[in-house]
C-alpha atoms as an extended CHARMM CRD file, in Angstrom:
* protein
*
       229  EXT
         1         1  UNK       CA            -43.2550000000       42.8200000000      -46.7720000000  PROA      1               0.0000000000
         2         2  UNK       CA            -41.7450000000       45.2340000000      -44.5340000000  PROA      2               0.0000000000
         3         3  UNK       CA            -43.1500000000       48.3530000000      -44.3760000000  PROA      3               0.0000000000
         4         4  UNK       CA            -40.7110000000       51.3130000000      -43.6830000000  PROA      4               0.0000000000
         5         5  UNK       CA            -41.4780000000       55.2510000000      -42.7890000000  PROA      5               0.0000000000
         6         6  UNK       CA            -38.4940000000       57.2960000000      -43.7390000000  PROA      6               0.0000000000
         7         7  UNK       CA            -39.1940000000       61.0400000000      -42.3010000000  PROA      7               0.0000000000
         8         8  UNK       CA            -36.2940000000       63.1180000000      -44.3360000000  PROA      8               0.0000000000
         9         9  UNK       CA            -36.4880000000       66.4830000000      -45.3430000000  PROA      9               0.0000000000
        10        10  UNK       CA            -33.8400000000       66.5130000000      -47.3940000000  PROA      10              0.0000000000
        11        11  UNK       CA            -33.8060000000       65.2620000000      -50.8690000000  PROA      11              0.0000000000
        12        12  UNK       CA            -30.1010000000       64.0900000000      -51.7640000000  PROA      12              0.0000000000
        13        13  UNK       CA            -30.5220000000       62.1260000000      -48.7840000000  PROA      13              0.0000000000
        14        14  UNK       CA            -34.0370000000       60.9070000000      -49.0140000000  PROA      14              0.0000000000
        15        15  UNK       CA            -33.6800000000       59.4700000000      -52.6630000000  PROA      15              0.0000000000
        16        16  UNK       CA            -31.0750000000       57.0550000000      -52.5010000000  PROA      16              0.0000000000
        17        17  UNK       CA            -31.6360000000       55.7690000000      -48.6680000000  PROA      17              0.0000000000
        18        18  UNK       CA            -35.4010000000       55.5180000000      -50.0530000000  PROA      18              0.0000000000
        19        19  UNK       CA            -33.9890000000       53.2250000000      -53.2470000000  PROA      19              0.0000000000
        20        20  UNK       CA            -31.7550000000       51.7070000000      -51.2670000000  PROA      20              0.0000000000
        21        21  UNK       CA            -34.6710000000       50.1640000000      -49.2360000000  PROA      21              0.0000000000
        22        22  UNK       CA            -36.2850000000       49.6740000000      -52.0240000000  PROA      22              0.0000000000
        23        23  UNK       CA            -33.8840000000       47.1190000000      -53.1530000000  PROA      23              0.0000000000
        24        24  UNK       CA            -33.9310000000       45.6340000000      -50.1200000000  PROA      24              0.0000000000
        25        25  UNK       CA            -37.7830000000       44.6090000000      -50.9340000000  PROA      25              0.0000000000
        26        26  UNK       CA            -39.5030000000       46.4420000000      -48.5530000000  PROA      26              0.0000000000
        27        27  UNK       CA            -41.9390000000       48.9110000000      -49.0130000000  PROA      27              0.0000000000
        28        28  UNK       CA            -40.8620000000       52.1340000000      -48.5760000000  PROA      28              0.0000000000
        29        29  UNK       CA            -43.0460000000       55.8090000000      -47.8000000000  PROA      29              0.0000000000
        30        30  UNK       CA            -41.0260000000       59.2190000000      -47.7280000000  PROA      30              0.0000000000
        31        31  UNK       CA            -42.4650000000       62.1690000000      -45.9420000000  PROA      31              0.0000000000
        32        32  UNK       CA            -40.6520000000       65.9480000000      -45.9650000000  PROA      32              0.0000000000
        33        33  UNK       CA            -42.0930000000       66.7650000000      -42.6510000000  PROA      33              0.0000000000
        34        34  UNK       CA            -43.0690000000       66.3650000000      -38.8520000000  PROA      34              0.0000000000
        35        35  UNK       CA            -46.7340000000       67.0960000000      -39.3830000000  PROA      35              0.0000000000
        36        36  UNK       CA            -47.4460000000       65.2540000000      -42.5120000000  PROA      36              0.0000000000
        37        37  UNK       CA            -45.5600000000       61.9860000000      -40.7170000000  PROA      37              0.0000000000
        38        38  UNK       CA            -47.6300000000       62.1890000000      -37.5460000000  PROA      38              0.0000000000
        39        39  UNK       CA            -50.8960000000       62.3120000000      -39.8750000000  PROA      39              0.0000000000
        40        40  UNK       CA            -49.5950000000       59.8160000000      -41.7890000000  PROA      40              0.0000000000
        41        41  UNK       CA            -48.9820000000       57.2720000000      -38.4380000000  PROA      41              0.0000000000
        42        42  UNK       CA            -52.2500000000       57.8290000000      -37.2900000000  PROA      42              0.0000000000
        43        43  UNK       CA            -53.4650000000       56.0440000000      -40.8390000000  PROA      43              0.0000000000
        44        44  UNK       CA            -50.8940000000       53.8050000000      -41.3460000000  PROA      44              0.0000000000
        45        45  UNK       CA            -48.8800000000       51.7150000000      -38.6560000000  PROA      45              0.0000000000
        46        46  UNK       CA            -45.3030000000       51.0270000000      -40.4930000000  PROA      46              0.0000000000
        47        47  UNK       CA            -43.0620000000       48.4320000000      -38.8210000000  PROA      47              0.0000000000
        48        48  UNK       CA            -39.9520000000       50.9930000000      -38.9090000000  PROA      48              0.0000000000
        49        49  UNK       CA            -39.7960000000       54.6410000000      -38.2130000000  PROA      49              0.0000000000
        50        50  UNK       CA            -36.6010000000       56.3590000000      -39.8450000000  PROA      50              0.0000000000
        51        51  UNK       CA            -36.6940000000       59.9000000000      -38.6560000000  PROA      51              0.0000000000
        52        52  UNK       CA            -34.8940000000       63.1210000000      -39.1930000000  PROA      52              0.0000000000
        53        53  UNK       CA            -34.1940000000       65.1710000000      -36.5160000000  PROA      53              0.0000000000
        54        54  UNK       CA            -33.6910000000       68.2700000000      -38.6960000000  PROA      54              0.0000000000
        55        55  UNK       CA            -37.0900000000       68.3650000000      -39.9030000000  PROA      55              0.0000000000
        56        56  UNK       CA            -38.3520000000       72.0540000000      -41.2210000000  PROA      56              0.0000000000
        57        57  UNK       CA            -41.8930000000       72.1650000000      -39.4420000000  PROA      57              0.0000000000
        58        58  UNK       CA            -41.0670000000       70.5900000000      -36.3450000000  PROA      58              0.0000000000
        59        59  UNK       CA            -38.2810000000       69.1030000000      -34.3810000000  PROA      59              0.0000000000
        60        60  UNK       CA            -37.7400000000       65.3060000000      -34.8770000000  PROA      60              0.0000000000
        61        61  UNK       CA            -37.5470000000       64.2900000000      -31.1740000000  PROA      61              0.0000000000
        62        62  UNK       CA            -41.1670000000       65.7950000000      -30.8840000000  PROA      62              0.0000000000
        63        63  UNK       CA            -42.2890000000       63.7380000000      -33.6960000000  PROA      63              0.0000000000
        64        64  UNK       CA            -40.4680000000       60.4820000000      -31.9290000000  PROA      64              0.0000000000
        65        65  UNK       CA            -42.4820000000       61.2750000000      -28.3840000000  PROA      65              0.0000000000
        66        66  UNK       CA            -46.0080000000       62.4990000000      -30.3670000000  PROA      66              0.0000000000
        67        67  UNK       CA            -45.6680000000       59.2240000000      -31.7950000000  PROA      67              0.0000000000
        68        68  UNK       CA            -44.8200000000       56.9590000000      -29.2200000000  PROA      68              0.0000000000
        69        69  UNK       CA            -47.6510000000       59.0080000000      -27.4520000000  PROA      69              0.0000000000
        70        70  UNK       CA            -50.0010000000       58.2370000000      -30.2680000000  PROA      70              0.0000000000
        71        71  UNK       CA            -49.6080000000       54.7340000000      -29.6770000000  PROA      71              0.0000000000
        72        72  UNK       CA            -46.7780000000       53.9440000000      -32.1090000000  PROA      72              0.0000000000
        73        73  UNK       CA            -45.1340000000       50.7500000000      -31.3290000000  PROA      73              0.0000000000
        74        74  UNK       CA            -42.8660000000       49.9010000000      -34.2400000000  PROA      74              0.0000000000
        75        75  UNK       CA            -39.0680000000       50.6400000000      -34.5240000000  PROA      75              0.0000000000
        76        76  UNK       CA            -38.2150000000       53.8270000000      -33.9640000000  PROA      76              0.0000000000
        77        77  UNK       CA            -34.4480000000       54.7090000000      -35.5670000000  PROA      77              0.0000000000
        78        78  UNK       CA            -33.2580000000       58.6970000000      -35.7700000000  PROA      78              0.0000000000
        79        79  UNK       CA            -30.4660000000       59.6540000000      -38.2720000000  PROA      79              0.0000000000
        80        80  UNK       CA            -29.1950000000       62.8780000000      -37.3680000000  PROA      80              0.0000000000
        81        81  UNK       CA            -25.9670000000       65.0970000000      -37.3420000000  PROA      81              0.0000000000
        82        82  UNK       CA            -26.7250000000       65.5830000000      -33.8920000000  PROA      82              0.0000000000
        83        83  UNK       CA            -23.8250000000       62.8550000000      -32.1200000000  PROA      83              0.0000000000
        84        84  UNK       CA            -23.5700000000       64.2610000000      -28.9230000000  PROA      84              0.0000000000
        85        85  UNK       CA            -23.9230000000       61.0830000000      -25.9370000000  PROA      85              0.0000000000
        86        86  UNK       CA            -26.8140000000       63.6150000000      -24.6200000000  PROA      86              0.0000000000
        87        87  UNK       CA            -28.1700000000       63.8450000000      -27.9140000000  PROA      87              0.0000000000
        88        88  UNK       CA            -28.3910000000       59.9900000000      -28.3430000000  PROA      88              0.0000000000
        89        89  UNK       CA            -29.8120000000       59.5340000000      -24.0370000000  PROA      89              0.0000000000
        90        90  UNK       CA            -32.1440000000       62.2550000000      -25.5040000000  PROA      90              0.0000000000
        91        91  UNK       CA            -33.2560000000       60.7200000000      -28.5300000000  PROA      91              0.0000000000
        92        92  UNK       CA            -33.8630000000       57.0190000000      -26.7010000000  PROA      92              0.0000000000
        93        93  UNK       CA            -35.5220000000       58.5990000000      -23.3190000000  PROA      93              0.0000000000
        94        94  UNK       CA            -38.0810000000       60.4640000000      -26.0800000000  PROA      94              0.0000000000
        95        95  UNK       CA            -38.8740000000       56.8630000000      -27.4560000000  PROA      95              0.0000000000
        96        96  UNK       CA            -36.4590000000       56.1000000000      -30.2750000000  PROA      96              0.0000000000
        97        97  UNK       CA            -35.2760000000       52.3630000000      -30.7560000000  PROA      97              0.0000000000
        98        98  UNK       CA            -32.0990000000       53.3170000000      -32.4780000000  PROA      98              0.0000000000
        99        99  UNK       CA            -29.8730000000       56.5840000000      -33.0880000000  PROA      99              0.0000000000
       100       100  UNK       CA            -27.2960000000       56.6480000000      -36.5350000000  PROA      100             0.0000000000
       101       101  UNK       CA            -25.4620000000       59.7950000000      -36.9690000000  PROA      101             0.0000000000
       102       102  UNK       CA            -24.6830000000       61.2920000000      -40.1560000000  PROA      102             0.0000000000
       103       103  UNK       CA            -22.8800000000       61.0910000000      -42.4390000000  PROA      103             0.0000000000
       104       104  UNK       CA            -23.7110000000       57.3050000000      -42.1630000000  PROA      104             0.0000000000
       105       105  UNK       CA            -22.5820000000       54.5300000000      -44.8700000000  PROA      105             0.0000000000
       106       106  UNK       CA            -26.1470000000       52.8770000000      -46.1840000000  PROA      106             0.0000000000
       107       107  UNK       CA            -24.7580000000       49.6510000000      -45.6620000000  PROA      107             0.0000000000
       108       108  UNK       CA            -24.6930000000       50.2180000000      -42.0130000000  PROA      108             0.0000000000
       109       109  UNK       CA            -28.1020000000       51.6910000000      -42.1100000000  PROA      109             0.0000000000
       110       110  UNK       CA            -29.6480000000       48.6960000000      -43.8870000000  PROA      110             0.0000000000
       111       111  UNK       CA            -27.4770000000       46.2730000000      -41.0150000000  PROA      111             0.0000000000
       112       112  UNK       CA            -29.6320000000       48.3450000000      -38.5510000000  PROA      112             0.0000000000
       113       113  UNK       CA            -32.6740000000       48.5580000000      -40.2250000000  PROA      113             0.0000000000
       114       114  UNK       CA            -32.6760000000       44.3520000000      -40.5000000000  PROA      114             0.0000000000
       115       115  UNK       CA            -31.7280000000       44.5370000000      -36.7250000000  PROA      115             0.0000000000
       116       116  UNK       CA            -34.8220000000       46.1850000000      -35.7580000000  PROA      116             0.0000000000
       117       117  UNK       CA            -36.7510000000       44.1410000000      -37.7400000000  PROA      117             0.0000000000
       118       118  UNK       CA            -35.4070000000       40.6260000000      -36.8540000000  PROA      118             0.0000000000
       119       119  UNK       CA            -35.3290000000       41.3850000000      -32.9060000000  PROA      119             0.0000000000
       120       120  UNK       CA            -39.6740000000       42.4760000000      -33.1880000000  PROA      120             0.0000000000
       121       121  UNK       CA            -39.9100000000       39.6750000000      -35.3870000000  PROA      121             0.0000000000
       122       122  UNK       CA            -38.0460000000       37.1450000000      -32.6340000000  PROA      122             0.0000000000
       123       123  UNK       CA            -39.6770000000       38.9610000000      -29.8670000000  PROA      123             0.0000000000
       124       124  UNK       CA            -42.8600000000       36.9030000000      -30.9270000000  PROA      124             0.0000000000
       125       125  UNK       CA            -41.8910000000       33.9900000000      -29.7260000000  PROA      125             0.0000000000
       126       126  UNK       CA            -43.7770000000       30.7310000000      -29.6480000000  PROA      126             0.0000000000
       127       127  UNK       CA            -47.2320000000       32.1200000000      -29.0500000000  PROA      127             0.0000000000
       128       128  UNK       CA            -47.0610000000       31.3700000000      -25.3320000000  PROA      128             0.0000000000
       129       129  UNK       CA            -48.6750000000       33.7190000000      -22.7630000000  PROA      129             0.0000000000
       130       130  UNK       CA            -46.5000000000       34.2690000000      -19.4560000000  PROA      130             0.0000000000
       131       131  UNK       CA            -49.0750000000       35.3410000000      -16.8200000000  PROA      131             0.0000000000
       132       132  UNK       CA            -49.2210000000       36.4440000000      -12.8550000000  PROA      132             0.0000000000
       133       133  UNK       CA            -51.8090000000       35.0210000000      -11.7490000000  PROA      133             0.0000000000
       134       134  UNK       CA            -50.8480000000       36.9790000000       -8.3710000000  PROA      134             0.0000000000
       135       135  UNK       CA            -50.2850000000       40.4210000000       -9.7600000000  PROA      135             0.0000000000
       136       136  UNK       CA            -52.6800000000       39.9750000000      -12.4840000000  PROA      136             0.0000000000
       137       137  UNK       CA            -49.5170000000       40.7790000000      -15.0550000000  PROA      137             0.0000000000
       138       138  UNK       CA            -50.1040000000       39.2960000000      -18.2630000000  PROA      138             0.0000000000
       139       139  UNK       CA            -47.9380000000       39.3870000000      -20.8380000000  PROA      139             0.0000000000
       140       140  UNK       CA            -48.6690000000       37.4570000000      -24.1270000000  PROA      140             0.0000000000
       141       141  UNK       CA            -45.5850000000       36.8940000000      -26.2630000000  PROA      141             0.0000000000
       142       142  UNK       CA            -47.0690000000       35.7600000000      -30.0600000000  PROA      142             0.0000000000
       143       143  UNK       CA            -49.7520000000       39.3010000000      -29.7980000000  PROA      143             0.0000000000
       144       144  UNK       CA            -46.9850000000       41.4540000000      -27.7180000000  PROA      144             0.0000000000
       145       145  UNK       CA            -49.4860000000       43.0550000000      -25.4610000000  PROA      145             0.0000000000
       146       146  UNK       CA            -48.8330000000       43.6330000000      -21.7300000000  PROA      146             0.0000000000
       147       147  UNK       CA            -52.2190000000       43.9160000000      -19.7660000000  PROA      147             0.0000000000
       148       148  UNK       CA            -52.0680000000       44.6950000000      -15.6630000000  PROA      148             0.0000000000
       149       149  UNK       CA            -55.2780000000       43.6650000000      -14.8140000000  PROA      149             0.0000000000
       150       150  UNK       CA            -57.7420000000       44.9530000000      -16.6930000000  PROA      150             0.0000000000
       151       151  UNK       CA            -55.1850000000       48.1030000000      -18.1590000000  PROA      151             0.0000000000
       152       152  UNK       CA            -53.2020000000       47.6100000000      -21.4840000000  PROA      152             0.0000000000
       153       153  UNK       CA            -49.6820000000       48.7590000000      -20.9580000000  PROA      153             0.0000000000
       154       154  UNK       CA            -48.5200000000       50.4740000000      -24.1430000000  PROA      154             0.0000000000
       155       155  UNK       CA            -44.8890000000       49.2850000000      -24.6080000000  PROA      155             0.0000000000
       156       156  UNK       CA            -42.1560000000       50.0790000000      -27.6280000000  PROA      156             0.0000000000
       157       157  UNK       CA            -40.6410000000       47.1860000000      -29.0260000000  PROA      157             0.0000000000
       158       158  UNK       CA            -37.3470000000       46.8900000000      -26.6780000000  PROA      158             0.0000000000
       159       159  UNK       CA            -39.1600000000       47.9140000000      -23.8020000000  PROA      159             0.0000000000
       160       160  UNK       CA            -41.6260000000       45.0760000000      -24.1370000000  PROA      160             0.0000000000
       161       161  UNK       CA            -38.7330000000       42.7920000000      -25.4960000000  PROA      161             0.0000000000
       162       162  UNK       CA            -36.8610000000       43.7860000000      -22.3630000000  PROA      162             0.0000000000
       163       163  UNK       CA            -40.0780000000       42.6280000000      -19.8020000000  PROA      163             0.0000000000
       164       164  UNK       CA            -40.4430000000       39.6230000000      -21.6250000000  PROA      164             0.0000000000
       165       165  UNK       CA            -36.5780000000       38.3120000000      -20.9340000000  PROA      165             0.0000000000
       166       166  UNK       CA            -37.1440000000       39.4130000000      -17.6240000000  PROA      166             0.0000000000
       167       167  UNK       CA            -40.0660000000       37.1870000000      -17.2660000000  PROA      167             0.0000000000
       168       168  UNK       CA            -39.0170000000       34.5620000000      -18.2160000000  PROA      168             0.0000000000
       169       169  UNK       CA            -36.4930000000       34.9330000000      -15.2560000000  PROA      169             0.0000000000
       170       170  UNK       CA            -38.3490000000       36.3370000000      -12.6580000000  PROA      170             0.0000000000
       171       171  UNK       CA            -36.9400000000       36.9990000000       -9.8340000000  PROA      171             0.0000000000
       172       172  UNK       CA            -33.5940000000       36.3630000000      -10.4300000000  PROA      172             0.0000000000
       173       173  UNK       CA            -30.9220000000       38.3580000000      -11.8190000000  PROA      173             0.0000000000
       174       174  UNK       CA            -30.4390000000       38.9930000000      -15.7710000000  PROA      174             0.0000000000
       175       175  UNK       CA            -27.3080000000       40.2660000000      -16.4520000000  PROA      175             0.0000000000
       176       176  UNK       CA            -27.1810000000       43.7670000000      -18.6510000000  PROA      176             0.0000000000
       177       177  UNK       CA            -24.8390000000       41.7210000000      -21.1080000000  PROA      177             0.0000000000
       178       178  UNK       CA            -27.4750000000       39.3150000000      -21.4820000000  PROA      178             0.0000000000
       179       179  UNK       CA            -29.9050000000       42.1480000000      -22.0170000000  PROA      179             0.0000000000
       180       180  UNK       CA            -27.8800000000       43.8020000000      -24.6290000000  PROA      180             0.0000000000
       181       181  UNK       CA            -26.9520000000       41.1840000000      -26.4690000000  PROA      181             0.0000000000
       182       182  UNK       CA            -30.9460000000       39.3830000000      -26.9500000000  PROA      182             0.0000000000
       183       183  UNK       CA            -32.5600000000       42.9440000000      -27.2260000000  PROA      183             0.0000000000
       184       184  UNK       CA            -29.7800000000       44.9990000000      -28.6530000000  PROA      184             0.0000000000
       185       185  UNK       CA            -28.0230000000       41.9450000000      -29.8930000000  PROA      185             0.0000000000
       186       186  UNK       CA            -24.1190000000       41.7290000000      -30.0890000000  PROA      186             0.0000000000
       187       187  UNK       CA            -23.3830000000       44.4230000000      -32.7260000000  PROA      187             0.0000000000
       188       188  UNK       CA            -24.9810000000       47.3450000000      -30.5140000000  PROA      188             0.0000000000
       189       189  UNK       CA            -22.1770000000       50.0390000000      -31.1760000000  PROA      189             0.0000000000
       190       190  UNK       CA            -24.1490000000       52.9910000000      -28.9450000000  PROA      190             0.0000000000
       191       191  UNK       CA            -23.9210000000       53.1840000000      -25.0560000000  PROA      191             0.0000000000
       192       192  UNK       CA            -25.1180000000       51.1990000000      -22.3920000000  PROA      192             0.0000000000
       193       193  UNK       CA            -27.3040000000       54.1110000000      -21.1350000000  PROA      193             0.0000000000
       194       194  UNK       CA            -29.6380000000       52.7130000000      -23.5320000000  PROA      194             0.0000000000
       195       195  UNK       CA            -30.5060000000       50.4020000000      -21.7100000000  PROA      195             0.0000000000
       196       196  UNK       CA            -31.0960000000       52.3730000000      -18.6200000000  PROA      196             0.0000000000
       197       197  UNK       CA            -32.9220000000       54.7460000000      -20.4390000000  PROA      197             0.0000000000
       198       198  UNK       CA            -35.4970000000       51.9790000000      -21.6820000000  PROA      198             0.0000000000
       199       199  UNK       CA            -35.6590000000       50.5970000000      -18.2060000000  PROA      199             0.0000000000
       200       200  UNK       CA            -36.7880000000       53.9170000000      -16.8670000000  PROA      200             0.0000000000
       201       201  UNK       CA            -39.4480000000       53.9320000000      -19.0340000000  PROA      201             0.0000000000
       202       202  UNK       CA            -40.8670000000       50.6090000000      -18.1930000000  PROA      202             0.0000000000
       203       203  UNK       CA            -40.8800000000       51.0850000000      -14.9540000000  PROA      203             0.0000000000
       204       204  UNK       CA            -42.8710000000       54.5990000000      -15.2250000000  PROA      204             0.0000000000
       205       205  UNK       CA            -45.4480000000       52.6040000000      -17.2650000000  PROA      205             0.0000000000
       206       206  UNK       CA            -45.6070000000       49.6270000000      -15.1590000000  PROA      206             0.0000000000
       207       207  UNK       CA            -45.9500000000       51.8340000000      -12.3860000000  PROA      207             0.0000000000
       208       208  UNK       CA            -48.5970000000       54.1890000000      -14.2880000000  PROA      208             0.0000000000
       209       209  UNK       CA            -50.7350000000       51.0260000000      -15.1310000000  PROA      209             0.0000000000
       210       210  UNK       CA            -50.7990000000       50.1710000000      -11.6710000000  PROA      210             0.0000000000
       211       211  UNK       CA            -48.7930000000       47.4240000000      -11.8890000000  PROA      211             0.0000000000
       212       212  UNK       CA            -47.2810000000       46.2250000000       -8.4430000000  PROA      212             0.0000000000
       213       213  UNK       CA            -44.5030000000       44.4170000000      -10.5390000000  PROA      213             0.0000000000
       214       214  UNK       CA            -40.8930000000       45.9210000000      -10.0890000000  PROA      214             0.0000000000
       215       215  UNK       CA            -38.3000000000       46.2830000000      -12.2450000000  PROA      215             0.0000000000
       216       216  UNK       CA            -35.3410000000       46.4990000000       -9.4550000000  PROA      216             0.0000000000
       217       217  UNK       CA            -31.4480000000       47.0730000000      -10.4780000000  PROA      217             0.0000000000
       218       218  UNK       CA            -28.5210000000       45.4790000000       -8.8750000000  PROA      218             0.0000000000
       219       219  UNK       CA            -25.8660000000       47.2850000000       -8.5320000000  PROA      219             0.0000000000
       220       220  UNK       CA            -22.9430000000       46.2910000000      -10.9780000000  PROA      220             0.0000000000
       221       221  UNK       CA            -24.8350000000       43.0670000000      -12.1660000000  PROA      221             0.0000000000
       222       222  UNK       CA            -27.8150000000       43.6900000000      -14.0950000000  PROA      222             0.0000000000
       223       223  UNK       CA            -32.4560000000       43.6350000000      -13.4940000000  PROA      223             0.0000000000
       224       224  UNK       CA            -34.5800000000       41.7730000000      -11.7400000000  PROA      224             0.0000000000
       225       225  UNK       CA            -38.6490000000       41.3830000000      -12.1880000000  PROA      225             0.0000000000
       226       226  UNK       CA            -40.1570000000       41.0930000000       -8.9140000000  PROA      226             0.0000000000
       227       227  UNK       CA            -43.8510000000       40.0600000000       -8.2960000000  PROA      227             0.0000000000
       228       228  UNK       CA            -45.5330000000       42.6000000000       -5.8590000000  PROA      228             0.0000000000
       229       229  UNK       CA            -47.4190000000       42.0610000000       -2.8880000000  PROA      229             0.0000000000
């Protein structure tokens, strides 16, 4: 069973999105605030994130990056009234998965909330470990864990799930269509920049973990993973 965090403040919207999941068997855990979520995560490790940005203690996108700095690797989805294209490159570059602006139909939320769910749950593959033995890269597909040598790189779910396709093409060319459709899959209705935005982020922690694997863009197609020297 699914375990799902829903960080919501208010309580005409918290009740029936909370019953709603309900329903849809998982197990469900409201929270009114930042503070009380972030104590919460360090207890508990849910396998979705639904988070507020209008939160009364704290702003929502803090919660996202405290949490994502805390080691949080499960889906990460903010519903907000907050639509702005800035407020969406925003929400994804602090570590969010997904962004749903409200008013949002629950249908649509549960369509997203299965999304998340079935892309980590396809994301662990076979149980097959991909490794460099030149780089000393390792990444191991059935426990999702990227190691650089001897240095565990903390990845969210469509940052690792983005390595991994890459991987398994190394050093060629994945197309970003092919890279939104497996990781985002075909009914992603946000921007592209996502995808940018996540790639940014691997890089910094590839690069951080000392990695000399690079994530390099070409122009107008899509990524390539190249082995360092």
């Amino acid at each position: 069973m699914a375990h799902v965090l829903v960080v919501e403040d208010e309580e005409d919207i918290a009740f029936p999105l909370v019953r709603t999941l309900e329903r849809e068997g998982y197990e469900v855990t409201w929270i009114d605030s930042g503070r009380k979520a972030l104590e919460h995560l360090l207890l508990e490790s849910p396998d979705i994130l639904i988070l507020d940005l209008g939160l009364p203690d704290m702003d929502g996108l803090d919660v996202c990056r405290a949490a994502r700095d805390g080691g949080f690797e499960g889906g990460i989805m903010i519903v907000t009234a907050r639509a702005g294209e800035l407020d969406r490159v925003v929400g994804l570059d602090f570590g969010a998965d997904d962004y749903l602006s409200k008013p949002f139909g629950l249908a649509e939320l549960q369509a997203r909330v299965r999304a998340l769910l079935r892309r980590s749950q396809n994301g662990r593959g076979d149980g097959s470990t991909a490794t460099d033995t030149t780089t000393g890269l390792r990444i191991d597909v059935d426990a999702r864990r990227v190691i650089s040598d001897e240095t565990e790189v903390a990845l969210t779910a469509k940052e690792f799930d983005v390595l991994a396709l890459l991987a398994a093409h190394r050093d060629k060319v994945v197309s970003r269509e092919q890279l939104m459709s497996e990781v985002w899959d075909e009914n992603w209705f946000g921007s592209t920049k996502t995808l940018d935005v996540t790639i940014g982020r691997l890089r910094n922690k590839l690069e951080e973990a000392g990695a000399t694997d690079r994530v390099v863009a070409v122009r107008g197609v899509g990524f390539r993973l190249e082995s360092g020297q």
